[in-house]
C-alpha positions as CSV (number, residue, x, y, z in Angstrom):
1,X,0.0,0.0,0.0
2,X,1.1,3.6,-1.0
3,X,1.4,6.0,1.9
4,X,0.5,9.0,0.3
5,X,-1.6,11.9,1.7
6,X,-5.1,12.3,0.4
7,X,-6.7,16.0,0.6
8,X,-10.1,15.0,1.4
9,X,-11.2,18.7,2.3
10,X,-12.4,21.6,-0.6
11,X,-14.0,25.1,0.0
12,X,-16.6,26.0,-2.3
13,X,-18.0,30.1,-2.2
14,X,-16.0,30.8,1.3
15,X,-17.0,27.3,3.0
16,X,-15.1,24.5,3.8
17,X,-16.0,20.8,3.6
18,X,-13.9,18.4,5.1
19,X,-14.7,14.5,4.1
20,X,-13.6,11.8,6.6
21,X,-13.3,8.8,3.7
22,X,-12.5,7.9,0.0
23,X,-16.3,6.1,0.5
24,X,-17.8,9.2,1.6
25,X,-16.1,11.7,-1.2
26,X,-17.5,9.5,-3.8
27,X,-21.1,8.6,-2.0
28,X,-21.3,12.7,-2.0
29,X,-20.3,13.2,-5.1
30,X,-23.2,11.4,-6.7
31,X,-25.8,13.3,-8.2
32,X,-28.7,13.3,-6.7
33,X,-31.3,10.4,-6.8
34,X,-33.7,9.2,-4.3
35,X,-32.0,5.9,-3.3
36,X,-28.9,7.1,-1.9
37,X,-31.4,9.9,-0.1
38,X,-33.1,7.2,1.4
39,X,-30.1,5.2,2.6
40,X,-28.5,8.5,4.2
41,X,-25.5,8.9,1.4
42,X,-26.2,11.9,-0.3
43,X,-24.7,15.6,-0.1
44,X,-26.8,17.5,2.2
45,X,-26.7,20.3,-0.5
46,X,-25.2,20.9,-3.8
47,X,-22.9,23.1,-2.1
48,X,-20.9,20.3,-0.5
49,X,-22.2,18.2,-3.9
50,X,-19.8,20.6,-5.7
51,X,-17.2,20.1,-3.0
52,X,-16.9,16.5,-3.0
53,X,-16.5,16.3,-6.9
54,X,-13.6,18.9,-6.8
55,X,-11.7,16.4,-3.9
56,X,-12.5,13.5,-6.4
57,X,-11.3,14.8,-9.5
58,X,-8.1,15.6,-7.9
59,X,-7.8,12.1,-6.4
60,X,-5.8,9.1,-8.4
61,X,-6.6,6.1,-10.2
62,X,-4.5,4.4,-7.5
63,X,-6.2,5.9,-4.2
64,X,-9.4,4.5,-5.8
65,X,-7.7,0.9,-6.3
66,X,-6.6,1.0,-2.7
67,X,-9.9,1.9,-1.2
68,X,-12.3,-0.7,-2.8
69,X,-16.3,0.5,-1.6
70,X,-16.5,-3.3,-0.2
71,X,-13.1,-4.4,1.3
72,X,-11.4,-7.2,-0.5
73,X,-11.6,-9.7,2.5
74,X,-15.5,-9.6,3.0
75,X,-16.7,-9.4,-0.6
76,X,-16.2,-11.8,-3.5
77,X,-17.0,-9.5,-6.4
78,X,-14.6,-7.1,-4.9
79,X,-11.8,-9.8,-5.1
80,X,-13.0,-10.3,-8.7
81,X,-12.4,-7.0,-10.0
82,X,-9.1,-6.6,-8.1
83,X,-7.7,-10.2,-9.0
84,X,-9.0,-9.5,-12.7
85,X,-7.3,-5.6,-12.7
86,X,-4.4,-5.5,-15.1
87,X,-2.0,-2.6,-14.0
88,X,-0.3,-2.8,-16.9
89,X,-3.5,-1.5,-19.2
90,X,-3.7,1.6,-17.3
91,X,0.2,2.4,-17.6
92,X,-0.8,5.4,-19.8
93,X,-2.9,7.4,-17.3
94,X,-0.2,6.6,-14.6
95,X,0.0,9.4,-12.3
96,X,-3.3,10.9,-13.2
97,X,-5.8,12.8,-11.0
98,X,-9.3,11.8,-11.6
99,X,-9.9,15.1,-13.9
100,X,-6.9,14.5,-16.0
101,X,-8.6,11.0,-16.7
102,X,-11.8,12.8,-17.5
103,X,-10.0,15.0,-19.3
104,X,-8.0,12.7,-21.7
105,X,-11.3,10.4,-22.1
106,X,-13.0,13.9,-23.7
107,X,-10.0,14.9,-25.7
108,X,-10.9,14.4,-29.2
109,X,-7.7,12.4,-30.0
110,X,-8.6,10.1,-27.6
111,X,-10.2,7.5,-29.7
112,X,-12.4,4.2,-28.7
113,X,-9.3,1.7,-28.7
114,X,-7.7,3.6,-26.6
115,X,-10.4,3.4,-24.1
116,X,-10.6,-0.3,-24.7
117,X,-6.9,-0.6,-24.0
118,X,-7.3,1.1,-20.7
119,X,-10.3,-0.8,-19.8
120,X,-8.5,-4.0,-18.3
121,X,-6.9,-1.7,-15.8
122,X,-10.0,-0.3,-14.1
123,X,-11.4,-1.4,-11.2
124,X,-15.5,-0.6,-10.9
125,X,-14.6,2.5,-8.8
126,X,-12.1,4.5,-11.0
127,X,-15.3,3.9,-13.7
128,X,-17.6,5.3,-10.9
129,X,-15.4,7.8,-10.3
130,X,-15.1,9.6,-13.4
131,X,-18.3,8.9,-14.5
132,X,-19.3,11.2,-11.5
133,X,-17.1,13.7,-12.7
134,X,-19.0,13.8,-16.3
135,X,-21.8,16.2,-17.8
136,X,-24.4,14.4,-19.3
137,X,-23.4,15.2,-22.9
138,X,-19.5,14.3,-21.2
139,X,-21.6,10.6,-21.1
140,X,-23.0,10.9,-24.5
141,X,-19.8,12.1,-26.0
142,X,-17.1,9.8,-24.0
143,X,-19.7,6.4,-25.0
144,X,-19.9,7.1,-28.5
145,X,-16.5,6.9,-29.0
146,X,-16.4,2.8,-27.6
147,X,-17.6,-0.1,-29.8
148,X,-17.9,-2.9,-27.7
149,X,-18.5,-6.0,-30.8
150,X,-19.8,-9.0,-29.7
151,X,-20.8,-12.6,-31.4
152,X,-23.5,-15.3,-30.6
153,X,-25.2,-16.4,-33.1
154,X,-25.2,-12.7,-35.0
155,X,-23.5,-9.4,-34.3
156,X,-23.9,-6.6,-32.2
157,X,-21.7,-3.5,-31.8
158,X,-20.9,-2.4,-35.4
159,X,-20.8,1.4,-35.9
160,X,-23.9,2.7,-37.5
161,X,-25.8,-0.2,-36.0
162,X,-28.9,-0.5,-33.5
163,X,-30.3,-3.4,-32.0
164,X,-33.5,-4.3,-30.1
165,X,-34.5,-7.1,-27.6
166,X,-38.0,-8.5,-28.4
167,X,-39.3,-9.3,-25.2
168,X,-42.7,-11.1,-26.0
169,X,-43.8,-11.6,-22.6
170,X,-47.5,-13.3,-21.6
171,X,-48.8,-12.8,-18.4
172,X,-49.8,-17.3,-18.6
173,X,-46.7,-18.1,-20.7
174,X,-49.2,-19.0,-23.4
175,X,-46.5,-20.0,-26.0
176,X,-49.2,-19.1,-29.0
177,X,-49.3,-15.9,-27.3
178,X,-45.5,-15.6,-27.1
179,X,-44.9,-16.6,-30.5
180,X,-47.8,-14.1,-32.2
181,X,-45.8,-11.0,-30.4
182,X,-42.6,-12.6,-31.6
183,X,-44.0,-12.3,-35.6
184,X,-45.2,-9.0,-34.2
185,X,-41.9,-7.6,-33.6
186,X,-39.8,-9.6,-35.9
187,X,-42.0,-7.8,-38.6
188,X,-41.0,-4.1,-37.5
189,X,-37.5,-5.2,-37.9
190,X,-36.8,-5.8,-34.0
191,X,-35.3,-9.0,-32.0
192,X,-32.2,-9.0,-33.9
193,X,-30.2,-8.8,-29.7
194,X,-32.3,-11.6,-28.6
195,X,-36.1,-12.9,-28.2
196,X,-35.7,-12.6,-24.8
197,X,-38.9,-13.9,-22.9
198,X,-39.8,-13.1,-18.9
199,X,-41.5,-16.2,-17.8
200,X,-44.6,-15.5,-15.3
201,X,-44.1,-19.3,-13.8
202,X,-40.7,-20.0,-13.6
203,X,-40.4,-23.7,-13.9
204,X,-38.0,-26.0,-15.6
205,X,-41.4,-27.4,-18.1
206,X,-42.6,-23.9,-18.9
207,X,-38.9,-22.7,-19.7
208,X,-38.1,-25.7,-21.6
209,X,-41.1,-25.1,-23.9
210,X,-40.4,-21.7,-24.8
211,X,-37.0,-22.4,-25.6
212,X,-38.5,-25.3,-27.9
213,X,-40.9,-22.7,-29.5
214,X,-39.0,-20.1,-30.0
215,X,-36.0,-21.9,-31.6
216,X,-38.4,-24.2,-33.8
217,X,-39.9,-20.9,-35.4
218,X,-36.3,-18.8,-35.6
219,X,-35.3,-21.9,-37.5
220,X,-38.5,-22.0,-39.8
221,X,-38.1,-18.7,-40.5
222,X,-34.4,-18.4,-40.9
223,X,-34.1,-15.7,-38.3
224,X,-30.5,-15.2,-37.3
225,X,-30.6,-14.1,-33.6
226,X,-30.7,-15.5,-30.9
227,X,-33.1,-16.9,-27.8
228,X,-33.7,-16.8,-23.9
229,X,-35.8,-17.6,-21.3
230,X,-34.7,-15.4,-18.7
231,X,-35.7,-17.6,-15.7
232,X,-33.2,-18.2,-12.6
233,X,-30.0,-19.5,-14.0
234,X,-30.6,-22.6,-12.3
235,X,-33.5,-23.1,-13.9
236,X,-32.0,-22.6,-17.4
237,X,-29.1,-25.4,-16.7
238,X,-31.9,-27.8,-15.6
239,X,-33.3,-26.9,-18.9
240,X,-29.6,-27.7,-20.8
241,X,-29.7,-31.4,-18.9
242,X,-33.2,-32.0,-20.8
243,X,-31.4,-30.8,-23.9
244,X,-33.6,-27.9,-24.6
245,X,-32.0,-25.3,-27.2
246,X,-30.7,-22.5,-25.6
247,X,-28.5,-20.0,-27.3
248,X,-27.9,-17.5,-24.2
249,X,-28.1,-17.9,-20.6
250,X,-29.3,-14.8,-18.0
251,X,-28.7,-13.8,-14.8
252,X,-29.4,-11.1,-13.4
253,X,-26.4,-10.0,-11.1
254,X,-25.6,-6.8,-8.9
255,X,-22.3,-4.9,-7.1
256,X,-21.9,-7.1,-4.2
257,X,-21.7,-11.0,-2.6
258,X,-24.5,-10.0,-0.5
259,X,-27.0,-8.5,-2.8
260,X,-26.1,-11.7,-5.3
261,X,-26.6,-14.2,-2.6
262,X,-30.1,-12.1,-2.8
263,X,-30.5,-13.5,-5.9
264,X,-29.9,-16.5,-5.4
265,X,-26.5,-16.7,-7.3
266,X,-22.4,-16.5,-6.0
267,X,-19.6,-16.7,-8.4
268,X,-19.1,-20.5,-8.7
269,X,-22.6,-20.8,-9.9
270,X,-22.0,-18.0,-12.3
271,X,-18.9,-19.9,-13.3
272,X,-20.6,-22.9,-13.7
273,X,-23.4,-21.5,-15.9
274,X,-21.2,-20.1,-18.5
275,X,-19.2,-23.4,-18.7
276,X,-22.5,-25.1,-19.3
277,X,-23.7,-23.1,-21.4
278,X,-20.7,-22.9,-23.8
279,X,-20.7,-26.9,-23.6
280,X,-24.3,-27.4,-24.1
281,X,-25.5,-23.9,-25.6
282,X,-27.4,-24.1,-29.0
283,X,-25.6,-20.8,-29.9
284,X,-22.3,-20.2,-32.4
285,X,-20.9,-17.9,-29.7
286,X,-18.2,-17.2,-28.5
287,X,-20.5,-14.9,-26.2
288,X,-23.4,-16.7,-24.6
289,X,-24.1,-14.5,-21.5
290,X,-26.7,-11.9,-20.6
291,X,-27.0,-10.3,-17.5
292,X,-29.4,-7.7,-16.3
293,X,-28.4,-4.7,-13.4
294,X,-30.0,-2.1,-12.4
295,X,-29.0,1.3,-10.1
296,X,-30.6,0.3,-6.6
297,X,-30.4,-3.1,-6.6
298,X,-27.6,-3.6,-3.9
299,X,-29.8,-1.3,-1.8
300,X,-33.2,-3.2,-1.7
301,X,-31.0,-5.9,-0.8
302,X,-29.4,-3.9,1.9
303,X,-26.3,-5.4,0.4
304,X,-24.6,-1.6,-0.7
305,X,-22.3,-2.0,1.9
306,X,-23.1,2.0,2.8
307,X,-22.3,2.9,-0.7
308,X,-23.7,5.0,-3.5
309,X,-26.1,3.2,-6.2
310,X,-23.9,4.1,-9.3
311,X,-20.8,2.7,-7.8
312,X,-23.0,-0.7,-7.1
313,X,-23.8,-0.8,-10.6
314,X,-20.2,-0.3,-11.8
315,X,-18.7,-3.3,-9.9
316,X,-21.8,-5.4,-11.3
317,X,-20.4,-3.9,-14.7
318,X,-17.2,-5.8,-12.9
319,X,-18.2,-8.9,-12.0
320,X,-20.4,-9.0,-15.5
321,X,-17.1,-8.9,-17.3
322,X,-15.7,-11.8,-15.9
323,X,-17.5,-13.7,-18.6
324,X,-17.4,-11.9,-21.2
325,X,-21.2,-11.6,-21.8
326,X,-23.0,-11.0,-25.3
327,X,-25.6,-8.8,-23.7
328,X,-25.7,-6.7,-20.4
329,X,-28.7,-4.5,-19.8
330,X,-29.2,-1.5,-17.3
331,X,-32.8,-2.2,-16.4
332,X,-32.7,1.6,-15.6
333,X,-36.2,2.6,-14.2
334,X,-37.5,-0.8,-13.3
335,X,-36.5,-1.1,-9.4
336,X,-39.3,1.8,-8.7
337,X,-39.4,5.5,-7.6
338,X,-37.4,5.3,-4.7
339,X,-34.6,4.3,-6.2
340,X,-34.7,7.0,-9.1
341,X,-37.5,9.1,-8.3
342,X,-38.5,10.7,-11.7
343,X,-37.5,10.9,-15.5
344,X,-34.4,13.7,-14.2
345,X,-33.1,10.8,-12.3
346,X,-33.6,8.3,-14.5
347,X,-32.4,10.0,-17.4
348,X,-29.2,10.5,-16.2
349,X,-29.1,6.7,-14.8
350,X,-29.2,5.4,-18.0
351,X,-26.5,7.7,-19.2
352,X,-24.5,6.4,-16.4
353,X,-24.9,3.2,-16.8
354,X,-24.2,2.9,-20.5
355,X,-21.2,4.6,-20.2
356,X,-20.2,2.9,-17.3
357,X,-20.9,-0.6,-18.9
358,X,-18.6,0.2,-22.4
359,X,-15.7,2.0,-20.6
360,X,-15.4,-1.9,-18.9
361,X,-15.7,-3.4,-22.1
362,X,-19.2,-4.6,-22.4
363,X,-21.9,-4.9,-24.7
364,X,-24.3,-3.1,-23.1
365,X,-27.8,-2.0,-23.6
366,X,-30.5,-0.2,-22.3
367,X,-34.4,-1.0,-20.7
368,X,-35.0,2.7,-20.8
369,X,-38.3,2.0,-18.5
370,X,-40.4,2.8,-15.6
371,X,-42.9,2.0,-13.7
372,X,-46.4,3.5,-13.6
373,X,-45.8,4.9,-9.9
374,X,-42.5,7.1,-10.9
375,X,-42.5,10.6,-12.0
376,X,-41.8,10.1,-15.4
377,X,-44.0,9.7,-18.4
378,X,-43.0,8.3,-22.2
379,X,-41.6,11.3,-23.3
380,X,-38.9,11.0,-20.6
381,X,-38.3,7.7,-21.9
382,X,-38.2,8.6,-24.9
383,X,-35.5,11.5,-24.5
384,X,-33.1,8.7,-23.1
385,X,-33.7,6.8,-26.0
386,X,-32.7,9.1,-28.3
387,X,-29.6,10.3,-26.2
388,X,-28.8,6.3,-26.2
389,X,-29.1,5.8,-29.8
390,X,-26.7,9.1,-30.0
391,X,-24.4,7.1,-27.7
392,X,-23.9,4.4,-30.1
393,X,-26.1,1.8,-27.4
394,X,-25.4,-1.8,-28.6
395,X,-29.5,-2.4,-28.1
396,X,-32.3,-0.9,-26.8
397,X,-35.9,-3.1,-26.1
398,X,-38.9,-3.4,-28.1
399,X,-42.4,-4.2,-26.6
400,X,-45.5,-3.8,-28.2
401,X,-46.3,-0.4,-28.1
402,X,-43.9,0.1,-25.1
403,X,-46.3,-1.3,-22.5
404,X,-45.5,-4.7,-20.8
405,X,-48.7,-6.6,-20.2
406,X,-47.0,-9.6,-17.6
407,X,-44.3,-7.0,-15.9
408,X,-46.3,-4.1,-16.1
409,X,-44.4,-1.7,-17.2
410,X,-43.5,0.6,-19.7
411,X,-40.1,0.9,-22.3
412,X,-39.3,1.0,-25.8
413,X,-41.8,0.0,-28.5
414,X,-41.0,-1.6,-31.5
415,X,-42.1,1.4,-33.2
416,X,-39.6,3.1,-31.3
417,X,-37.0,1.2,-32.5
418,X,-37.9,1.5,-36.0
419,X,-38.0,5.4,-36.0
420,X,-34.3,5.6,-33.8
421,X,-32.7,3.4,-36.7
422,X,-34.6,6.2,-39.2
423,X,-33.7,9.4,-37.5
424,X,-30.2,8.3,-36.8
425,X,-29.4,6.2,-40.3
426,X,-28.4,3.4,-38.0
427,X,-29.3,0.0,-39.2
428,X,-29.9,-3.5,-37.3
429,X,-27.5,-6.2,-37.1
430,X,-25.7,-7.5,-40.5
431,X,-27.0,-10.9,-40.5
432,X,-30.4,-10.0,-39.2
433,X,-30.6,-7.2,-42.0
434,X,-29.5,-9.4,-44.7
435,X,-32.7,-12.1,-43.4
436,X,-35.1,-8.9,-43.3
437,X,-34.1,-8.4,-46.8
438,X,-34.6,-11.5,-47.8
439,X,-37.9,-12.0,-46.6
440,X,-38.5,-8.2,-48.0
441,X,-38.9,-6.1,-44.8
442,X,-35.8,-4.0,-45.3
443,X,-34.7,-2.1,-48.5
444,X,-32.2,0.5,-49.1
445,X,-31.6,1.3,-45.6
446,X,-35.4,1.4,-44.2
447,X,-38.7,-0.6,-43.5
448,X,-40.7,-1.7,-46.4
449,X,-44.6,-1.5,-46.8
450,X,-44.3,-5.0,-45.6
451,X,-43.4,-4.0,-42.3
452,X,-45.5,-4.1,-38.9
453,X,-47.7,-7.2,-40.7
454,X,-47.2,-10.3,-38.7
455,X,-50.0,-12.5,-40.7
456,X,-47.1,-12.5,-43.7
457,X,-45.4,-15.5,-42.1
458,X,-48.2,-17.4,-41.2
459,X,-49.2,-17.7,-44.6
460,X,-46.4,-20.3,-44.4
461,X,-48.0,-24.0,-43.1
462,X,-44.3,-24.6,-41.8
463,X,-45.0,-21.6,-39.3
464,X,-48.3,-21.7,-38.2
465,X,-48.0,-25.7,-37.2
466,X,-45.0,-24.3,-34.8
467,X,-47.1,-21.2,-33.2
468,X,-50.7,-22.9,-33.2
469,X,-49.4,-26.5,-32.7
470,X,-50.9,-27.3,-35.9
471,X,-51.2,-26.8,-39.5
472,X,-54.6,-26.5,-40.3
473,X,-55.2,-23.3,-37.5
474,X,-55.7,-20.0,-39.0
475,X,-56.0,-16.8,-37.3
């Protein structure tokens, strides 16, 4: 350990504020959101807000390293991100205060490989850290820079692309129903991340028949992406023994052992998965993980270990890492209102935690969400798409019309999605645009007049025996 003296103290407009811990500097330096309120972490004004960014921009990369939120001893996804922390990948910001690193991320010569050669020798807090220090345009501007690329069974990542997660999720599991908002969304040119399906009953039968379903009609239809049944990860490999086909496995994981064990999950299980999974995984790969976070979720565990929400969520973006995941997805406004209290808060959540997630090297996404007791309405959901799909986000979800009928709550549409990609000239993934040109959805950069029509692939008998069980059913 280095000896040398911190200046944890700052006067702002002729007061003085004096901080008693490296915790406390960056719990204060936060901006504000009602869950850190709540647990007690907050500034008590923007005053001393003000004064415990200036301490932590002039604070190094190492005195972050050497004061870990949750100490090494006590917490296992702290000793994964220090065990896994090259100090060799951070040689070049050796030396650097906090603002210089915010600084050099911002300079325009600065370009995404660099930031990508860096990222091995971050621990979750120096990304918390200067993330803190950032603007929300800082956010926009510093993520756009990073293209994360990853493979499964397609590709996501590319510049000038945008992807979506069709989420088809029935409120009975009714497979029929499943698969008709499948065709649904498929048809608006969304699902090329993953058809990605919440079960209601979370049992090893019901999961194993969606992955059955939703594979049989991909493979009917040609559809290059891939599927998931995001039930517990146990669950899923219980699913693997029975052979069901499943292309990627989810979890959904936070900043600490504690709030994991919440979860039901530690890092041997984790470990396990992703070895299954690559063993008995229907998908091409190499990446086969998905995990889903979200800012709050060490607190409602009481897991945070007294620490700020957006530092939880970057050592989730940590231990996410470790397994070099094809998806990882901020379920930004989905933990509730007293967590992030209104479309402000959120807003600048999801900024966070995008550029949070790429500055550690993931493929990350966004659930720009909320739920129907939060101040926040579509247009603030909206707004944080947009500023996402400026951000160069890997993938974004798509629901019909933006309203989740089993989960109740509301997020991207698939017409959403559809307008972002023509705003923005961005375009789905390669091998999922080549497929919607084949079966004439996509043309010269845009939707056809074919698109938002579902009944065009059940005039196949091949389809409709796989969503109605038979051939002879029509709508």
């Amino acid at each position: 350990m280095r000896t040398r003296a911190m200046k944890l103290s700052a006067c702002v407009f002729g007061r003085s504020f004096t901080f008693s811990s490296v915790k406390e500097v960056m719990n204060k330096a936060n901006e504000l959101r009602s869950g850190d309120v709540q647990a007690g972490l907050t500034a008590s004004s923007e005053r001393e807000r003000v004064a415990a960014k200036r301490v932590l921009s002039q604070l190094t990369l190492d005195d972050l390293y050497e004061h870990p939120s949750v100490p090494y001893e006590r917490d296992e996804v702290t000793r994964v991100c220090v065990d896994a922390c090259d100090a060799s990948a951070r040689r070049r910001l050796k030396g650097r205060s906090l603002g210089e690193v915010r600084e050099w991320i911002l300079d325009t010569r600065t370009t995404g490989d660099d930031l990508l050669a860096v990222s091995p020798g971050l621990t979750p807090e120096m990304v918390a850290g200067v993330t803190k220090l950032m603007s929300n345009m800082d956010l926009v501007s510093a993520a756009k820079k990073i293209r994360v690329v990853a493979r499964c069974n397609n590709t996501l990542g590319l510049e000038g692309r945008i992807a979506s997660r069709l989420q088809p999720n029935h409120p009975r599991d009714s497979v029929e129903g499943i698969l008709a908002v499948v065709l649904d969304g498929l048809s608006f040119g969304n699902g090329d991340a993953v058809i990605g399906v919440n079960p209601s009953t979370e049992t090893v039968e019901s999961t194993v028949e969606i992955l059955q379903r939703t594979k049989a009609l991909l493979t009917r239809l040609g559809a290059p992406t891939q599927n998931c049944v995001l039930s517990h990860v146990t669950i899923q490999m219980q699913a693997m023994e029975r052979g069901a086909p499943l292309d990627l496995c989810f979890q959904s994981i936070a900043g600490s052992e504690g709030a994991n064990r919440n979860f039901g999950v530690t890092v041997a299980l984790l470990d396990e998965a992703w070895a299954m999974t690559r063993a008995r995984g229907t998908a091409t790969g190499p990446n086969v993980m998905y995990f889903e976070t979200g800012q709050g979720t060490a607190l409602s565990a009481n897991a945070h270990h007294g620490t700020d929400q957006l530092t939880m969520e970057a050592r989730a973006y940590g231990l996410a890492r470790r397994y070099k995941p094809f998806l990882v997805n901020s379920v930004v406004g989905f933990i509730g209102p007293e967590y992030l209290y209104d479309g402000k808060q959120i807003l600048r959540a999801g900024l966070e935690d995008h550029f949070m997630g790429k500055l550690s090297g993931l493929s990350m996404g966004c659930d720009a969400c909320f739920t129907n007791h939060a101040e926040c309405d579509q247009n603030d959901v909206e707004a944080l798409e947009m500023l996402l799909a400026s951000a160069g986000v890997n993938y974004l979800m798509g629901i019909p019309v933006g309203d989740d009928v089993m989960l109740n709550y509301e997020t991207t549409s698939f017409h959403n999605n559809a307008t972002l990609r023509e705003i923005y000239g961005l375009r789905p993934a390669p091998e999922f645009e080549a497929w919607l040109e084949r079966v004439g959805l996509w043309r010269g950069g845009a939707l056809t007049e074919k698109a938002g029509d579902p009944s065009q692939f059940l005039r196949r008998e091949d389809v409709r025996e796989v969503v109605f069980g038979t051939a002879g059913r029509r709508l």
